[in-house]
N, C-alpha and C positions, 0 to 999 in steps of 0.2 A: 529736238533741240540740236543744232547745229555748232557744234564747238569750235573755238579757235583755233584748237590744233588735236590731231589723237594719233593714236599708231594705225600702222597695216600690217595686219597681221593675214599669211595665208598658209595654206594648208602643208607649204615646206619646212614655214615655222615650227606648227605646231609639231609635224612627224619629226623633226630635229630635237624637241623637245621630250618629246615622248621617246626617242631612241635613248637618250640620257636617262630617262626612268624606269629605264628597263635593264642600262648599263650596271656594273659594279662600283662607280663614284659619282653620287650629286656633287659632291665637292671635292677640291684638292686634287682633281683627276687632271685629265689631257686637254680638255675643253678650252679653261681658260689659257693658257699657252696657246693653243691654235685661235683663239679670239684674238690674244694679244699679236703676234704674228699679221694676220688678218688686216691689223691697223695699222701698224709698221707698213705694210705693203702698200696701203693705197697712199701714206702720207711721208715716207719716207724717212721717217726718223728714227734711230738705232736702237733704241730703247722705249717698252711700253711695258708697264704696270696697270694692270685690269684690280680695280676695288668694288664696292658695292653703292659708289656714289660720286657726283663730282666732286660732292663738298667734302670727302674724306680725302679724295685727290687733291682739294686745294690743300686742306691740313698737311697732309703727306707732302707737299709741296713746299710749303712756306720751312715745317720742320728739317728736310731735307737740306734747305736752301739756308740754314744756319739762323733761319729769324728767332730772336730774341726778348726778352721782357726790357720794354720799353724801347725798342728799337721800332722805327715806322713804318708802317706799309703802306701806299696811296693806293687809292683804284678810283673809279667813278661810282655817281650816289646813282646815277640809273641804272641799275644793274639788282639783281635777287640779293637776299642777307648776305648767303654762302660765299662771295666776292671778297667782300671784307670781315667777318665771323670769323678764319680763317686764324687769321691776325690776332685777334683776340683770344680765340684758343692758346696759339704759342704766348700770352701775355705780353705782346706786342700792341702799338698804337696804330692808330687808323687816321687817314688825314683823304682829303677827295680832290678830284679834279675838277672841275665841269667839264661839260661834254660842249660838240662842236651840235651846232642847231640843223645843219642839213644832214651829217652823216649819222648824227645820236651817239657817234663814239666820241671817245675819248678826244678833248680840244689838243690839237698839237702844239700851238698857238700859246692858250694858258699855261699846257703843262710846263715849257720853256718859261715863261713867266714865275710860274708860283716855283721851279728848282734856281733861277738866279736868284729872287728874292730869300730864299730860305738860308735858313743859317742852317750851320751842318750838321749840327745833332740830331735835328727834325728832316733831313734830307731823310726820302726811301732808302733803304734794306732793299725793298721789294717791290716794282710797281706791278700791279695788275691790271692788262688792259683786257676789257669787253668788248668780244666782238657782237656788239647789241645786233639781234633780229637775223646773222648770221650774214654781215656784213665784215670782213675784218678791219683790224687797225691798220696804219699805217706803221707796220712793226720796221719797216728797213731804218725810218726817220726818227723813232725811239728808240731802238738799239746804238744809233749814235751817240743820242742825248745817253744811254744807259753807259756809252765808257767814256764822257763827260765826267758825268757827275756820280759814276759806282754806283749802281743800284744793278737786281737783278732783276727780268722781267720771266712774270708769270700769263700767260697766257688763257683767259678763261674764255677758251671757244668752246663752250657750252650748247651752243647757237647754230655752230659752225664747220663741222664736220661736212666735209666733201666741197666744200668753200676752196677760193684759191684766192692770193693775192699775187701780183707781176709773176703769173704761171706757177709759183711756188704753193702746193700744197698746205694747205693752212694744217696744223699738227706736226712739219717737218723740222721747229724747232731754229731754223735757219739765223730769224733774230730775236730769239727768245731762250731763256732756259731750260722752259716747261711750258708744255701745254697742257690745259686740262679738257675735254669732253666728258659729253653728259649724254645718256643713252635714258633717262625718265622716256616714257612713252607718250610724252608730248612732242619731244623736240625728233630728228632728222632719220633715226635708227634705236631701237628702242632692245634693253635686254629688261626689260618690267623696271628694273631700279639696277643701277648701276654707273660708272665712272671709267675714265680711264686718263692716266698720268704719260706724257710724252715726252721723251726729253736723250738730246745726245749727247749726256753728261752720264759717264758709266756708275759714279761715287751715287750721286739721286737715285738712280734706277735703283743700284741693289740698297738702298740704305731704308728707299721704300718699299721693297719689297719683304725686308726686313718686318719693318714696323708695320705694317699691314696684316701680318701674323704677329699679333703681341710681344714683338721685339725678339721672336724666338729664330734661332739657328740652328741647324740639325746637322750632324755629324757626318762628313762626306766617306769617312772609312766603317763606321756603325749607326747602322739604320734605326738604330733601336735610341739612340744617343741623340740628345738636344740640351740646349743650355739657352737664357733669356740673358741675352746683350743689353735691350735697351726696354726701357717703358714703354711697349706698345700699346697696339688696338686691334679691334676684329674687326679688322676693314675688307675682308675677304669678300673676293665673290665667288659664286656659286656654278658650279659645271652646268646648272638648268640657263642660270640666265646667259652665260657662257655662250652657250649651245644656241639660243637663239639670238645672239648678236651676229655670228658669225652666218648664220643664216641672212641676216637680216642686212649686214651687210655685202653681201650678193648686187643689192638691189637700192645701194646707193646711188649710184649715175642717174637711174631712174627716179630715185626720189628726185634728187636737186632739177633736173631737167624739170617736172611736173611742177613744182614750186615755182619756179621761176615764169613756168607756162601760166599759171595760176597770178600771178603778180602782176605778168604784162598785162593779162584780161581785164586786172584791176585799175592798172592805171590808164588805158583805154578809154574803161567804161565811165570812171570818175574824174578824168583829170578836168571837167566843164562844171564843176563843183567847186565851192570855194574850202579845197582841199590841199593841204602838202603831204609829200611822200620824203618818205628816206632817202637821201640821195645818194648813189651808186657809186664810189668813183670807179674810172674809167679803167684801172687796172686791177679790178676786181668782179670776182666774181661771188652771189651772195646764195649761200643757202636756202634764203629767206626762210628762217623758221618760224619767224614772225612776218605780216604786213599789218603795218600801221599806218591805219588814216590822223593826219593831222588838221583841226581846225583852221581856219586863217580868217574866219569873220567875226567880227565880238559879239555879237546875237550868240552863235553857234559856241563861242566860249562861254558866254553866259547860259548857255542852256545845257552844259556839258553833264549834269548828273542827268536831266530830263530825257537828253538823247540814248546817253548811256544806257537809261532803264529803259526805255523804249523798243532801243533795238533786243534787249534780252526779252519782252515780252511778245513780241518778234521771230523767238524761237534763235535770236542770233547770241547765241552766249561768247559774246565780246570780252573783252578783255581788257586792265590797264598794265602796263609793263614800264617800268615800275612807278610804287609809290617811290622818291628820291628817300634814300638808305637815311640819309642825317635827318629826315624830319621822322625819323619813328621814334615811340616814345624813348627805347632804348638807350639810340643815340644819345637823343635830346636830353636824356640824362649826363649825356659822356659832355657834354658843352655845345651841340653845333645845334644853329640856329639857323627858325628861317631868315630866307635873302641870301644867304651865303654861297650857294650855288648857283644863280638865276636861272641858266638856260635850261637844269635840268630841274628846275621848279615848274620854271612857265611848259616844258614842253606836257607835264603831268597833268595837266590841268587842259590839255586841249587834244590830250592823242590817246587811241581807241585801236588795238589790235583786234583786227578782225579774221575771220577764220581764211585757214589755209592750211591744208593739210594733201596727203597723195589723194585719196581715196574721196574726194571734193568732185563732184562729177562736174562738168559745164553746167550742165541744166540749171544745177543746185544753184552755182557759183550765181548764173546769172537772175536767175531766182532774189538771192542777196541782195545782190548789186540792186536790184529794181526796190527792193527794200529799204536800202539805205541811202539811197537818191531820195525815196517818197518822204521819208524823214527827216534828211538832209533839208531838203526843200520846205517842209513844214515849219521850221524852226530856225530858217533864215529869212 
């Protein structure tokens, strides 16, 4: 079976790995600081917090960032829970964007739309934008609208590590508060499970580093001495996963390079298919940690569960990304209905992440592709 996406793991990993298992601290040692460091350097931002997930990054993030019960946070409904979950931890509300139909982020378009229309009480706290599939947002032209209309912007390139947008390092915070990365070993550089919090705002940094150890503060004149400031969490990460991020990211250039080698092949080989692709803008550059094929025939939307299982019996374990956040049953209890977001309804219902990962050889790749033509073509 062929997966959408997986980690590369080699034998520098694991011996990094193993040196920490042999060390005097799996945890709390030197590791995570040289991880954190690590990230700082390739993306430029002055502060980083390493935790044990993105979505405790985003909590640490929103709580950080002063959000409150019943204050709002927006983001987009295409995106994972952990985007807007967030919000809800701090007993804050959640309200959605739609997304723009060629780039799959965030509408720039609407979102100016739906902050004139609002009345101020429901105006963001916090927006969250998604750099879906590891394309970024257009952060210079929301950082306007964010000292407009006062909102803070969280950054969830989850996606999108080693991404750049107009040459700026995506993580460097430039027009955002915070950024969050996500190191699962699905997406771009992998520490097995882990997070990391960006931001060069000094107050965020230490406030989450804080609360990332259970609110606790340790005593800079006695070592022996600690005191609990605030209600934390054990959002701590670990010196092993530590240990192989910093390996791992070594061999980011590499990664994103191969992705994107991996993406032109795709669009190549499929673009004589009645298919849409994400569209790239031109001042950016995408990690692609996803490729998503898009329908564009209504046979082929109507056939979209048939294809879908087709290709997984196919050996292609494909993918949807995502279900829209407001049609889960959760939401749909909180009040949002469907129609409410159209483009990121319709685009659900006709787009199929298909695998790409480093370690995807040609052969495979084209292997696929001869796959999903034969299918393609079957059911159009």
């Amino acid at each position: 079976m062929i997966p959408y996406s997986r980690q590369s793991i080699q034998k520098k990993d694991i011996n990094s790995v193993i040196q920490v298992l042999k060390s005097n601290f799996l945890t709390q040692g030197p590791k995570v600081e040289q991880f954190e460091k690590s990230i700082r350097k390739i993306t430029k931002a002055k502060y980083s917090v390493a935790v044990n997930s993105a979505t405790s990054a985003l909590h640490l993030a929103c709580i950080s960032l002063g959000l409150k019960k019943n204050e709002y946070l927006w983001t987009v409904p295409n995106t994972f829970v952990a985007s807007a979950n967030c919000a809800l931890h701090c007993g804050a509300k959640v309200d959605f964007v739609d997304i723009d139909s060629n780039t799959l982020n965030i509408s720039l378009e609407k979102l100016e739309i739906k902050l004139k229309n609002t009345i101020k009480k429901k105006l963001p706290k916090i927006l969250v934008t998604v750099h879906f599939a590891g394309l970024p947002t257009m952060q210079d032209e929301i950082f306007k609208l964010s000292k407009k209309y006062k909102f803070k912007i969280i950054e969830d390139a989850s996606h999108s590590i080693g991404a750049k947008y107009k040459s700026e390092p995506v993580g460097s915070c430039k027009w955002s508060d915070i950024t969050i990365f996500s190191f699962h070993p699905v997406k771009i550089i992998t520490t097995g499970e882990g997070g990391m919090l960006l931001t060069n705002k000094k107050y965020v940094a230490e406030k989450s580093r804080i609360l990332r150890t259970h609110g606790i503060i340790k005593s800079k004149n006695n070592d022996w001495y600690y005191e609990q400031r605030y209600l934390g969490y054990n959002y701590r990460m670990s010196d092993i996963h530590a240990s192989l991020g910093i390996s791992q990211v070594r061999r980011l250039k590499k990664f994103i390079s191969k992705r994107n080698e991996i993406a032109a092949l795709y669009k190549r080989e499929l673009s004589n298919l009645p298919l849409d692709f994400q569209q790239i803008d031109k001042n950016a550059i995408s990690s692609y940690h996803l490729f998503v094929i898009k329908f564009k025939s209504k046979k082929l939307i109507a056939n979209y569960s048939k294809i879908f299982n087709l290709l997984r019996k196919n050996k292609l374990w494909v993918n949807l990304h995502y279900l829209p956040l407001h049609l889960h049953p959760y939401y749909k209890k909180l009040g949002f209905k469907v129609g409410s977001y159209p483009e990121a309804e319709n685009y659900s219902k006709k787009s199929i992440s298909i695998p790409i990962f480093f370690e995807l050889s040609k052969n495979v790749q084209l292997k696929t592709i001869l796959k999903i033509k034969k299918i393609i073509k079957l059911h159009n």
